[in-house]
Steps between C-alpha positions, in 0.01 A plus 500: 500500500562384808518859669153507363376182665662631810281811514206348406544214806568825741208663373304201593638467823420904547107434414490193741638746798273762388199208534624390837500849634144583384345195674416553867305795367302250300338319827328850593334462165436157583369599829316730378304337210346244777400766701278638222371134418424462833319828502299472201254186583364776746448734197497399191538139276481235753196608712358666133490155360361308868168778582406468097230280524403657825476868363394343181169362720459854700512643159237309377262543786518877525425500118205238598392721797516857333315330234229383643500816693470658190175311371376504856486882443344475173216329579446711844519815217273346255267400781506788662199805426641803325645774708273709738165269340560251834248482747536342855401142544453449910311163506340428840671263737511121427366624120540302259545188696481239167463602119254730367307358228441721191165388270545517088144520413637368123694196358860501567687654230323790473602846535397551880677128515801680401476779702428283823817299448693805424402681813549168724888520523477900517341446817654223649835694433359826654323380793583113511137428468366168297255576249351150362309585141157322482338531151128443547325518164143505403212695449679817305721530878138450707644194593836631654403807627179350704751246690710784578232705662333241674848412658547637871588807496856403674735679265589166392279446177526788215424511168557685167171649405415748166290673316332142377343431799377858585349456129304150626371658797391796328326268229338307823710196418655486843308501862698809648582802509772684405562665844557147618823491463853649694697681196864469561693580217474566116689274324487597169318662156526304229424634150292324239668398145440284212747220400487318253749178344834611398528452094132421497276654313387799680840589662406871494220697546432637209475147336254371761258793506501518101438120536189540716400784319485265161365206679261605767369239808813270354810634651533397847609749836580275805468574866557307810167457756210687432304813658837632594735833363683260263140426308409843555764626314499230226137603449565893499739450231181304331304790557719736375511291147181432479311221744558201333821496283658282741367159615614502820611226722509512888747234679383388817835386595702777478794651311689165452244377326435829315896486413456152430238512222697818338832248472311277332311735250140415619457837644608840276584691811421587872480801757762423723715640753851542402592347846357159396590417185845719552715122450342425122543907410894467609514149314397654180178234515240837561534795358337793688267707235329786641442643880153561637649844657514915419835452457777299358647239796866596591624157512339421117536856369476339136104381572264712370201612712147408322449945535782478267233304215223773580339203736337631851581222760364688793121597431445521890797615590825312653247277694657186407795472677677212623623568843668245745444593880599260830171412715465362820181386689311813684619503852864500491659607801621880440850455578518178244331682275727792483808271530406284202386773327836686490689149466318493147539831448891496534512174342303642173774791517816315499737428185426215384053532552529853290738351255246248391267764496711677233517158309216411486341841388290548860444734771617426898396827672433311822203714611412399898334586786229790462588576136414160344223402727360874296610366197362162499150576647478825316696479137546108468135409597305806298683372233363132515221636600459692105630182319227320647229713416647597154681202385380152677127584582450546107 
């Protein structure tokens, strides 16, 4: 036993040596560990946890700026015309020098409303020009359009024009000429349909014609003004029933109030452009029943044409169209002309113009120069000029 305590105390006494021996090589170790303490606030877990809010910030604002570089891109892309359709805007020195005021010859609200405000930041993004949107209302757009041609011809007064006007002059309604003007741009062409309330009675075609078929002079057809395109239509599609089965009701005030009376079942339906009544047809209040055109509308291929019920909406031809052109007062310096010309021109091209064309069912071919002055004198005007001999002289 005690041999055995003996070797157990020597064989403690052997580890302790052992342990003594291996410790100066511990302090290398020792040395050594500080070393890479020392080393790693340059590298790693001290500075790491010090520049986080820092790189946490820098983070942050390259996100911010590549963002906003991002939707600063966008909106040059959506404003932008399409590829190869630009043409060269060169305005002459010190021009424009203040805003250029653009004349709505119709209540605000309406479709060439909308169109106004939807070209304003087009062109204020393109060419950093202020366009400030004046409706002027009154007289089926005589009103308007006579304050924008009597303006100085300055380049700093234009208006929105159409085939309503050329109709009044051709009717003698309006003091001018049509040659009195400086065409710029075509805006638009609009198509003519029917609406009607949404759940209402005559929510599709079939049930207001067989209506008005069954109870002539009682069903009513709705247009806004008078001795325009939108009451020539409504009154070819009378003609093409039967004259009389409608008892039709003009709205001096325009297509609000023509929406208006619709909403609140006092009128059975309208002619309308899809452009101005396009909020109530995506709110499910209207309900879009038949196009006034050959052939079915892309953007509502589920409306039926009135060809499509054996009906002939066009006894005289496509003379009633509704066509929106920029006009200036005659005289415009060339140079401005050209330059605001091809501003409009590029502006009607870009993204986000020809995307509410698609919406809202329209055309935006942006005719100019040469081609639409042809077009308007020739085309636009011969066709007022048949409406007013065929359909508003009777």
């Amino acid at each position: 036993m005690t041999k055995k305590i003996m070797a157990a105390a020597l064989a403690a006494c052997m580890m302790l040596s052992l342990a003594a021996c291996a410790k100066p090589a511990a302090p290398a170790a020792t040395t050594a560990a500080p070393a890479a303490t020392t080393a790693a606030p340059a590298t790693t877990a001290a500075p790491a946890t010090t520049a986080a809010p820092a790189e946490t910030k820098a983070a942050e604002t390259q996100a911010a700026e590549t963002k906003a570089a991002e939707t600063q891109a966008a909106e040059t892309q959506a404003a932008a015309p399409a590829a190869g359709a630009a043409e060269e805007v060169n305005f002459p020195a010190g021009f424009p020098a203040k805003e250029i005021t653009l004349i709505i010859p119709f209540k605000a609200g309406g479709a060439f409303d909308v169109m106004a405000r939807t070209l304003q930041p087009v062109i204020k993004e393109m060419y950093n020009v202020d366009i400030v949107v004046n409706c002027v209302a009154g007289g089926g757009s005589a009103v308007g359009v006579t304050q924008c041609l009597t303006s100085a011809p300055d380049g700093y007064t234009i208006g929105f024009g159409s085939t309503s006007y050329l109709g009044l002059i051709a009717q003698g309604m309006m003091d001018m000429n049509p040659e009195d003007a400086d065409f710029l741009c075509q805006i638009s062409a609009d198509p003519m349909v029917l609406v009607a309330k949404a759940g209402g009675p005559y929510d599709t075609l079939d049930k207001y014609l067989d209506a008005a078929k069954a109870n002539p002079g009682t069903i009513t057809l709705g247009n806004p003004g008078s001795n325009n395109t939108n009451q020539a239509t409504a009154k070819f599609l009378d003609m093409a029933m039967g004259d009389d089965t409608f008892q039709m009701m003009p709205f001096s005030e325009g297509d609000a109030r023509v929406v208006t009376e619709i909403l609140g079942g006092h009128l059975d339906a309208g002619v309308l452009k899809p452009n101005s009544c396009m909020a109530q047809l995506k709110s499910g209040e209207l309900v879009m029943i038949g196009s006034f055109t050959k052939e079915r509308l892309a953007a509502f291929p589920d409306v039926p044409t009135f060809a499509e019920k054996g009906l002939d909406v066009f006894p005289y031809g496509d003379v009633a169209q509704t066509v929106c052109f920029a006009i200036a007062p005659k005289g415009l310096d060339p140079e401005v002309k050209t330059a605001i010309s091809n501003m409009l021109y590029n502006a009607t091209q870009s993204e986000t113009f020809q995307k509410l064309a698609a919406e809202g069912g329209f055309e935006a071919p942006g005719r100019h120069g040469e081609e639409l002055d042809s077009y308007v004198l020739n085309e636009l005007y011969s066709g007022a000029q048949v409406l007013a001999e065929k359909v508003f002289a009777q």
